[in-house]
N, CA, C and O atoms as CSV, one atom per row, in Angstrom:
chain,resi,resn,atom,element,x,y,z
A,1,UNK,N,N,-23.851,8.377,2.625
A,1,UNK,CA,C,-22.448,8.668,2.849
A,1,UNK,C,C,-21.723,7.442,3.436
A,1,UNK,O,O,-20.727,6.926,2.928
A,2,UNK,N,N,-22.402,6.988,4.689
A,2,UNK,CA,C,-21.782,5.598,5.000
A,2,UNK,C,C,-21.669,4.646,4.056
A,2,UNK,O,O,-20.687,3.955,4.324
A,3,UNK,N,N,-22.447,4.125,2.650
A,3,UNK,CA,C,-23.021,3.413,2.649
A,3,UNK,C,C,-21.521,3.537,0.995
A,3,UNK,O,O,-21.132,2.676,0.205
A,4,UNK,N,N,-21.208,4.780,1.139
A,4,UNK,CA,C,-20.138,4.869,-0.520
A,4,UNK,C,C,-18.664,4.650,0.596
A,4,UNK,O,O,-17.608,4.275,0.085
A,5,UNK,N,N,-18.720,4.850,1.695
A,5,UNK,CA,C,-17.033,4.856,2.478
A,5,UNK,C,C,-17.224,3.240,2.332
A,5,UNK,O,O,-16.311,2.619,1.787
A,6,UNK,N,N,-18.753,2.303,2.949
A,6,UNK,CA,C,-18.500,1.300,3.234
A,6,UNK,C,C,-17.743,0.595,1.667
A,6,UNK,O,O,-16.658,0.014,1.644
A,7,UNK,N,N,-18.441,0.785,0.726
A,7,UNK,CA,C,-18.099,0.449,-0.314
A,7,UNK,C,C,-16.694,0.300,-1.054
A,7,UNK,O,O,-16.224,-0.584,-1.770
A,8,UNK,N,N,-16.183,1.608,-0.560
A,8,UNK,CA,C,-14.761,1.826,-1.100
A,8,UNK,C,C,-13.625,1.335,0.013
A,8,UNK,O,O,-12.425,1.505,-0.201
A,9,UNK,N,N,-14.129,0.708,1.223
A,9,UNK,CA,C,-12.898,0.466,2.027
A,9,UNK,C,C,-13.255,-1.176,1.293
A,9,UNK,O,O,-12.338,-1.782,0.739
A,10,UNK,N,N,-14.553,-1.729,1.365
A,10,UNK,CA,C,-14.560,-2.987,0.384
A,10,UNK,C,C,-13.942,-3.376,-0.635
A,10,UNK,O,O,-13.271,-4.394,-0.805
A,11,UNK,N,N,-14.334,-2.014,-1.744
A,11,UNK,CA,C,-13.339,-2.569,-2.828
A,11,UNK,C,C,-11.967,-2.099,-2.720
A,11,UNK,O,O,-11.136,-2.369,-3.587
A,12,UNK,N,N,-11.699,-1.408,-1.694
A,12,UNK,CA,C,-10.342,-1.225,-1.690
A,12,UNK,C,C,-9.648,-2.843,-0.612
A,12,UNK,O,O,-8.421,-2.829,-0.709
A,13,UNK,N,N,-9.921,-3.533,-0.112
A,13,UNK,CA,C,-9.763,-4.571,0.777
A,13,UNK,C,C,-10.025,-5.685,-0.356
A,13,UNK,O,O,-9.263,-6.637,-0.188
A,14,UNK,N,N,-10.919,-5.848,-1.507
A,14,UNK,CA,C,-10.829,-6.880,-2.440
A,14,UNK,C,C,-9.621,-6.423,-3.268
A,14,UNK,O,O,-8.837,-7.367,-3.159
A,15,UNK,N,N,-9.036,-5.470,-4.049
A,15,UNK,CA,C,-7.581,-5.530,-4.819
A,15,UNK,C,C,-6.703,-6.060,-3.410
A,15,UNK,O,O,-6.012,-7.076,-3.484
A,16,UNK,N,N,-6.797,-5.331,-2.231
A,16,UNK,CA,C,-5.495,-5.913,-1.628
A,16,UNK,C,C,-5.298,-7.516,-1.514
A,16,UNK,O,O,-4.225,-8.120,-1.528
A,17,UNK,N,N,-6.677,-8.086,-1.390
A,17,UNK,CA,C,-6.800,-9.499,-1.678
A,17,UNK,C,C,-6.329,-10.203,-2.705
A,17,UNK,O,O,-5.435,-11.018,-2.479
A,18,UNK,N,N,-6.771,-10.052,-3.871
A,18,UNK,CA,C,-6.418,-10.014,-4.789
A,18,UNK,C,C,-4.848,-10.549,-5.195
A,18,UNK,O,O,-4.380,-11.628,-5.558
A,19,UNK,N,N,-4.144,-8.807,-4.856
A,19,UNK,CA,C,-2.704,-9.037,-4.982
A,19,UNK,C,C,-1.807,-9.696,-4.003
A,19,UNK,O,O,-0.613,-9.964,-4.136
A,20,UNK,N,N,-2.560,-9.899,-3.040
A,20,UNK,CA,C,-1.892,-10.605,-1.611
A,20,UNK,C,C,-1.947,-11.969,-2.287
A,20,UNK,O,O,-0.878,-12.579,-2.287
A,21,UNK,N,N,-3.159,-12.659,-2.956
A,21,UNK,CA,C,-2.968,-13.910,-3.304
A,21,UNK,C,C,-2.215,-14.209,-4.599
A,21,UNK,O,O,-1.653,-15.297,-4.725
A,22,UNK,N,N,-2.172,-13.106,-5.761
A,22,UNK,CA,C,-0.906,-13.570,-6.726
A,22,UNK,C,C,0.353,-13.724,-6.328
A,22,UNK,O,O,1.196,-14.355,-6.965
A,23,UNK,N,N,0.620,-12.927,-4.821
A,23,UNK,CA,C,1.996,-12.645,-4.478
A,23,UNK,C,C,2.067,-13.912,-3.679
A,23,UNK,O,O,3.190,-14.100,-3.211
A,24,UNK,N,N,1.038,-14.980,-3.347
A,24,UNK,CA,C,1.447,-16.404,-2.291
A,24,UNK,C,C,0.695,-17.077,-3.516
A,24,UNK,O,O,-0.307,-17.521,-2.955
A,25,UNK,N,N,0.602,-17.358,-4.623
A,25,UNK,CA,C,0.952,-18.336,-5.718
A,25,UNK,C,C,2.164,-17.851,-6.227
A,25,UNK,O,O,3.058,-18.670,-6.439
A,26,UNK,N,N,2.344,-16.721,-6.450
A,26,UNK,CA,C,4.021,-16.902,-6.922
A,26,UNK,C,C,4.850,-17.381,-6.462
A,26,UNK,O,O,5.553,-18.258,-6.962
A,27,UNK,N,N,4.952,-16.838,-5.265
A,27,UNK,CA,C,5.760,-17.988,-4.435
A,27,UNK,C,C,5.822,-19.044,-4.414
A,27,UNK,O,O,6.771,-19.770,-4.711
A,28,UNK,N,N,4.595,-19.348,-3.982
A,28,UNK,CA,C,4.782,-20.751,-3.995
A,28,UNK,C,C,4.440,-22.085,-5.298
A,28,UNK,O,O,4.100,-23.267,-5.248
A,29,UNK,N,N,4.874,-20.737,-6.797
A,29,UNK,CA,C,5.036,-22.248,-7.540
A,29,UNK,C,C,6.480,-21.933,-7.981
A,29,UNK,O,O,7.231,-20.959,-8.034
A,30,UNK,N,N,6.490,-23.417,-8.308
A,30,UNK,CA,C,8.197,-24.237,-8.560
A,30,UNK,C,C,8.674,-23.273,-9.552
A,30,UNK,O,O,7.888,-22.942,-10.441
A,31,UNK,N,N,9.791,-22.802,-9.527
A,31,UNK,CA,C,10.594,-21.970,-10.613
A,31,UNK,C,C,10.815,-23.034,-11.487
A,31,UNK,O,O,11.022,-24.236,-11.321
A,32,UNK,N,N,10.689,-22.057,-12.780
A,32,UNK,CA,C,11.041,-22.769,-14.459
A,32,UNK,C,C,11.977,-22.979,-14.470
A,32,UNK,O,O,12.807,-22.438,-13.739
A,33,UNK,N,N,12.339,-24.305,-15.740
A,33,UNK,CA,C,13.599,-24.631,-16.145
A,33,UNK,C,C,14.784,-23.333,-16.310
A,33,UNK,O,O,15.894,-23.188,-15.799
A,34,UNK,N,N,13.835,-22.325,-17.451
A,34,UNK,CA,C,14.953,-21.529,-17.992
A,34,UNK,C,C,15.370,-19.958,-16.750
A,34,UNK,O,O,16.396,-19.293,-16.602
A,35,UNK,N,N,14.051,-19.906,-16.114
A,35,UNK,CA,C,14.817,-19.097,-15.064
A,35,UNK,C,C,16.208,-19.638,-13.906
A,35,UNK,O,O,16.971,-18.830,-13.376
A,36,UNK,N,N,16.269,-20.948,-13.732
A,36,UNK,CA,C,17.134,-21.204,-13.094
A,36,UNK,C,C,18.218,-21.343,-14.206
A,36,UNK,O,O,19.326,-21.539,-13.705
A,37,UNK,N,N,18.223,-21.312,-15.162
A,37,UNK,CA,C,19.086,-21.110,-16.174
A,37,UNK,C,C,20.096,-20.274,-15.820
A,37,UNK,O,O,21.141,-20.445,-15.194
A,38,UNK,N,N,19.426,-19.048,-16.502
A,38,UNK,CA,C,19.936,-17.423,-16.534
A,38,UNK,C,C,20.143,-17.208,-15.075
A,38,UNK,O,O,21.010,-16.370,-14.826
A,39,UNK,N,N,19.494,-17.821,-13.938
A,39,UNK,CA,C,20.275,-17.192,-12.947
A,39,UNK,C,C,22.137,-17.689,-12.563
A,39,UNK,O,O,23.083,-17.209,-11.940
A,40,UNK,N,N,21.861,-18.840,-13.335
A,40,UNK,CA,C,23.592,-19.412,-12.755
A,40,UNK,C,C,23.924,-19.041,-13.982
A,40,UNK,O,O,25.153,-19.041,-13.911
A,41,UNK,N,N,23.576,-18.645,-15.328
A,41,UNK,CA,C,24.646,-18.063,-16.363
A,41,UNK,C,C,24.717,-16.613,-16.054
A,41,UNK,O,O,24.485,-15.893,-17.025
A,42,UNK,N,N,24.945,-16.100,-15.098
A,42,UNK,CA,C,24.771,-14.502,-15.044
A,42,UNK,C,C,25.935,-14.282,-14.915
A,42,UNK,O,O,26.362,-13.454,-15.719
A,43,UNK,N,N,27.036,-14.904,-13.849
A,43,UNK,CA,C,28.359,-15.023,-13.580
A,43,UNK,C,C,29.322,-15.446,-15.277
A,43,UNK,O,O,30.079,-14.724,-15.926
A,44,UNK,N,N,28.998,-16.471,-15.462
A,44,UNK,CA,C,29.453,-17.554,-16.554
A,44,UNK,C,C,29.396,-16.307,-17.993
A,44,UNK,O,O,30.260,-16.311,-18.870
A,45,UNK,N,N,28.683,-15.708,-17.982
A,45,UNK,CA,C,28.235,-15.348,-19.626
A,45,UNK,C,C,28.151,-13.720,-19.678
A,45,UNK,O,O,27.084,-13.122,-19.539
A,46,UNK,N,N,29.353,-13.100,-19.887
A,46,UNK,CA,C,29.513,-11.565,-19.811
A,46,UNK,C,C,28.518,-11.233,-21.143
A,46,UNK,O,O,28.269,-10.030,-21.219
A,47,UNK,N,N,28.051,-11.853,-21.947
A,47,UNK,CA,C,26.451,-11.325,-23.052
A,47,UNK,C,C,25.459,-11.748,-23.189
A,47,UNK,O,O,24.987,-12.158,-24.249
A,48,UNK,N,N,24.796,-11.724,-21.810
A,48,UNK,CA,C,23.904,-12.295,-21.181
A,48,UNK,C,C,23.434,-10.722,-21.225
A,48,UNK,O,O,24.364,-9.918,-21.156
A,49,UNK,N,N,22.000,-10.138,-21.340
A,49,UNK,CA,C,21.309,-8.971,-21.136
A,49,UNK,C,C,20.548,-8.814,-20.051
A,49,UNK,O,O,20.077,-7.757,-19.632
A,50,UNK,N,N,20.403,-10.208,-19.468
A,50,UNK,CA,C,19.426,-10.031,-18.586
A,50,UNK,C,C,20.258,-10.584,-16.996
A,50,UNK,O,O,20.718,-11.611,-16.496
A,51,UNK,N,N,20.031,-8.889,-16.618
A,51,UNK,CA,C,20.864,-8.881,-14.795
A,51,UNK,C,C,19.902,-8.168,-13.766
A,51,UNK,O,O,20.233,-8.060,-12.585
């Protein structure tokens, strides 16, 4: 019984790892050309789809 809790607070503590570290590489890589694009044509361009 200990030995399936230990297990599942493990693999439940490796996804949080996991997503904790895609969420501090996202961050911290350099935004793309074309996303800084679309963010300053959002104002500029009433047929633009993406808001």
């Amino acid at each position: 019984m200990l030995a399936r809790r230990f297990t599942i607070v493990c693999l439940l503590m490796s996804l949080f790892g996991i997503f904790f570290a895609i969420l501090v590489a996202e961050v911290g890589r350099p935004a793309r050309s074309w996303d800084e694009a679309t963010r300053f044509c959002r104002l500029a361009c009433p047929t633009n789809l993406r808001h």
